[in-house]
N, C-alpha and C positions, 0 to 999 in steps of 0.2 A: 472378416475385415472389421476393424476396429471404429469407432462412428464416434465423434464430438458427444461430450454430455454436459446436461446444466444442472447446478445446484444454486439455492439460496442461504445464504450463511447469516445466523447474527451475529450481534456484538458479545454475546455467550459463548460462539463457538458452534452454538448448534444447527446441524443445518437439515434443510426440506429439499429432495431429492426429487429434480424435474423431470427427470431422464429414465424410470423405473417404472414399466408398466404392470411387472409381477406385484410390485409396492402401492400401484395404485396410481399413481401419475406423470404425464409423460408430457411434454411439451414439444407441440408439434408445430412446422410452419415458422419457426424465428425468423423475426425478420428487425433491420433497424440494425444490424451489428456492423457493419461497415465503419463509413466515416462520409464528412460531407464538409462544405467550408462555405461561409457566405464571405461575396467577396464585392467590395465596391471599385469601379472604375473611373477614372480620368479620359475623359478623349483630347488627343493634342492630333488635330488633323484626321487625320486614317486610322491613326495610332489610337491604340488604349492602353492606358499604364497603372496597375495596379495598385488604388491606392491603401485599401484597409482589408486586409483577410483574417476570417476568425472562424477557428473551428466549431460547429454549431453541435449544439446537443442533443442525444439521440435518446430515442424511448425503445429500448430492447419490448419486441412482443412476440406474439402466434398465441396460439388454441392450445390448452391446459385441456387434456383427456383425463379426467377423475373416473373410478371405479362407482365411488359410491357418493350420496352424501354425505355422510361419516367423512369421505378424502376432502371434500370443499371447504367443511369445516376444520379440521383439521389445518387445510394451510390456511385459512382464514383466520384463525387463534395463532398458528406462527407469525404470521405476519403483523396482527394486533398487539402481540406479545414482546416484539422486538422494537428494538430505539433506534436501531438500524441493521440495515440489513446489505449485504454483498452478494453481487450474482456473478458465478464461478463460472467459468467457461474452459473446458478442459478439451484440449484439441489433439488430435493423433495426428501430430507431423511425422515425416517418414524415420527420423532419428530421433524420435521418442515421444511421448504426452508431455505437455508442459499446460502451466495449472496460470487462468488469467483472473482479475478481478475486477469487479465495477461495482463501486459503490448507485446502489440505486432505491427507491422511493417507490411505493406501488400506485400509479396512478388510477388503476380500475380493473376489477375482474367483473364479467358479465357472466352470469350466474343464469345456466339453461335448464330446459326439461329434460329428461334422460330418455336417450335413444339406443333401444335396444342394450345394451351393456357398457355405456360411456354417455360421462356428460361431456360435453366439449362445448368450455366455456375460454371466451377470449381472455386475454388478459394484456395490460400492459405498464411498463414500468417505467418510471422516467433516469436518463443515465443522471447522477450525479458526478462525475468525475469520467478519466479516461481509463482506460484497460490500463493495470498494471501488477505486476508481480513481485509476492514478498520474499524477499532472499533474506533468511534470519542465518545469523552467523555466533554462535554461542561459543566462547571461549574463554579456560581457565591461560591466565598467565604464570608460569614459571618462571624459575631462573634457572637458563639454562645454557649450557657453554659453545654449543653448537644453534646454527637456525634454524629456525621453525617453519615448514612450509604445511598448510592445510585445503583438501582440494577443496573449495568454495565453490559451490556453483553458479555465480558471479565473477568469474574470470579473478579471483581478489587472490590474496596473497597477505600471510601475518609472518610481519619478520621480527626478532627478537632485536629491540636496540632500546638505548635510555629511554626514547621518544615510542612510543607502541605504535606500530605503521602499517597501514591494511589498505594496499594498491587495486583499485577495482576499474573494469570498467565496464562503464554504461552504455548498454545497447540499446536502452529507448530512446525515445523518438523527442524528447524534452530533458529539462534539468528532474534528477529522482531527491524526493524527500527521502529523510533519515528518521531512524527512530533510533538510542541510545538510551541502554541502564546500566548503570557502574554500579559495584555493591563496595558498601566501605568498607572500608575505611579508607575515603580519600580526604586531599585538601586542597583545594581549589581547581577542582576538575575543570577540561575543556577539550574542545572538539575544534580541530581547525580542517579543511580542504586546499591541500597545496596542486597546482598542477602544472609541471613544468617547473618543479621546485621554487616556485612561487604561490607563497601562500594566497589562495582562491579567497577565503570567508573564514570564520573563526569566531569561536564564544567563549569569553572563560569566565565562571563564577567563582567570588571570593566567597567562599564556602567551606565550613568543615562537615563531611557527612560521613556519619559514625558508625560503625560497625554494626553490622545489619541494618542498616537505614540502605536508600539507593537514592543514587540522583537519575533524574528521569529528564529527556529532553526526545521532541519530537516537532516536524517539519511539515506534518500532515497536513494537507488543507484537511479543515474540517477536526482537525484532531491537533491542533499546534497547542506546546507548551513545554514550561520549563519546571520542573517539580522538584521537591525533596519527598519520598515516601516514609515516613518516621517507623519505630518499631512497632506501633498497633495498625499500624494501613492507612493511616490517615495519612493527606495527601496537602503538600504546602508549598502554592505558586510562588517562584521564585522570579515572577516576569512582574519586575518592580526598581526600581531606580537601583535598590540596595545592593541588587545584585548582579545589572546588568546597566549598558550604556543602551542608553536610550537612543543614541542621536544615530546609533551603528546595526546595520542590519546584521539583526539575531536571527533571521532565519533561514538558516543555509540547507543551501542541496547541493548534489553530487551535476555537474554539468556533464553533457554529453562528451561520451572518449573516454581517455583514462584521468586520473586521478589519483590521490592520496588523501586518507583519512589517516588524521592522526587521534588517539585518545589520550591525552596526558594531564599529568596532576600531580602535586608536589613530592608526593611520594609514590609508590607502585598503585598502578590500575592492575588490579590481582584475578575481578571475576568481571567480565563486559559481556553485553550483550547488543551486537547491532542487527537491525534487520532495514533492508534498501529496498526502496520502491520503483524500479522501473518503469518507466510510463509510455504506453503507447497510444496513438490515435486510432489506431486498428491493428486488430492481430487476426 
């Protein structure tokens, strides 16, 4: 039988494996993974009527079984070492593992004497964010005489027409941020959300970005911005009057249902890269 595992990821890429007792440690007892809401009431009579509900923030915990000292430190240099960090929650639904993430913060590990062959020391993490999953969709464009379909695992769909058009839909629980890199050579890239052939939200930068340069745009909380990457890596916010409407909201997501994302720019979008964030209150 297949059993839930956790991991801790950083912003490297690199991650610390909670779920591995052969490896040394193992997180036992989780608790806090659910969801919770604080909600204020109105009384009219008998009646009470709902007036402010807000999803409250959770501290993922349980007891960290370390092997040795060598383990304690070990994640304790991961964890010092990182700018941030993501705790991975990979669950065995009966139609397959699907992979969650939550941006979170280390609030405290409680650091014991060793009994018999384990330390088992508490720990716990604060959530920064909700559960949510990255759907990356990498894709060269062609020209090509028939349509394109590619299975996404995001329910999406890439159809070849003037406009480049990527119909997804959103099964979380909120509106999902986006993240978007176009490689140039474009000229005046943009990103709009139509739904119900109505345009939803839309960005467009008067911009030329040059062959192997990339335009970068992202909707992250915590990670929002509008980029030009140039050809040494160096990185130039483009979240500035010159190149965007200030009075208009720049920062769009994908609303719950379905949708349309469009990428387009004066001339062909050749090589993009989207990746969607699905967000749930609990999985």
């Amino acid at each position: 039988m297949k059993v839930r595992r956790f991991l801790l990821e950083n912003e490297k890429g690199q991650q610390f494996k909670l779920d591995n007792l052969s490896e040394g440690c193992f997180l036992s007892s989780p608790t806090n993974l659910g969801y919770s809401y604080s909600i204020d009431f109105v009384q009219l009579g008998s009646d009470f009527i709902e007036n402010n509900r807000k999803i409250q923030q959770k501290n993922p915990s349980g007891t960290l079984y370390f092997k040795s000292y060598d383990k304690v430190k070990e994640f304790c240099d991961f964890v010092e070492s990182s700018q941030k960090l993501k705790w991975i929650y990979i669950i065995p639904f009966e139609a397959g593992e699907r992979t969650y993430y939550r941006d979170v913060s280390l609030v405290k590990l409680d650091k014991t004497e060793k009994s018999g062959k384990w330390l088992a020391c508490p720990v716990e993490f604060a959530g920064l964010s909700l559960w949510y999953e990255q759907n990356e969709t990498i894709f060269n464009i062609e020209t090509f005489d028939n349509e394109m379909r590619y299975p996404f695992t995001i329910n999406s769909r890439y159809i070849k027409y003037n406009t480049r058009s990527i119909q997804v839909q959103n099964r979380g629980h909120i509106e999902a941020p986006i993240q978007v890199v176009i490689d140039g050579f474009v000229k005046n890239p943009s990103i709009s959300i139509w739904v119900d052939k109505e345009e939803f939200a839309s960005i467009k930068i008067p911009i030329v970005i040059e062959e192997y340069e990339k335009f970068l745009y992202s909707s992250k909380t915590g990670e929002i911005y509008i980029q030009k990457q140039k050809t040494d890596g160096t990185l130039e916010s483009l979240w500035k009057k010159d190149y965007i409407d200030i009075n208009k909201q720049n920062i769009i997501k994908l609303p719950v249902g379905a949708s349309e994302i469009r990428l387009t720019a004066d001339d062909d979008v050749v090589n993009a890269k989207l990746t969607i964030f699905p967000q749930y209150k609990v999985v």
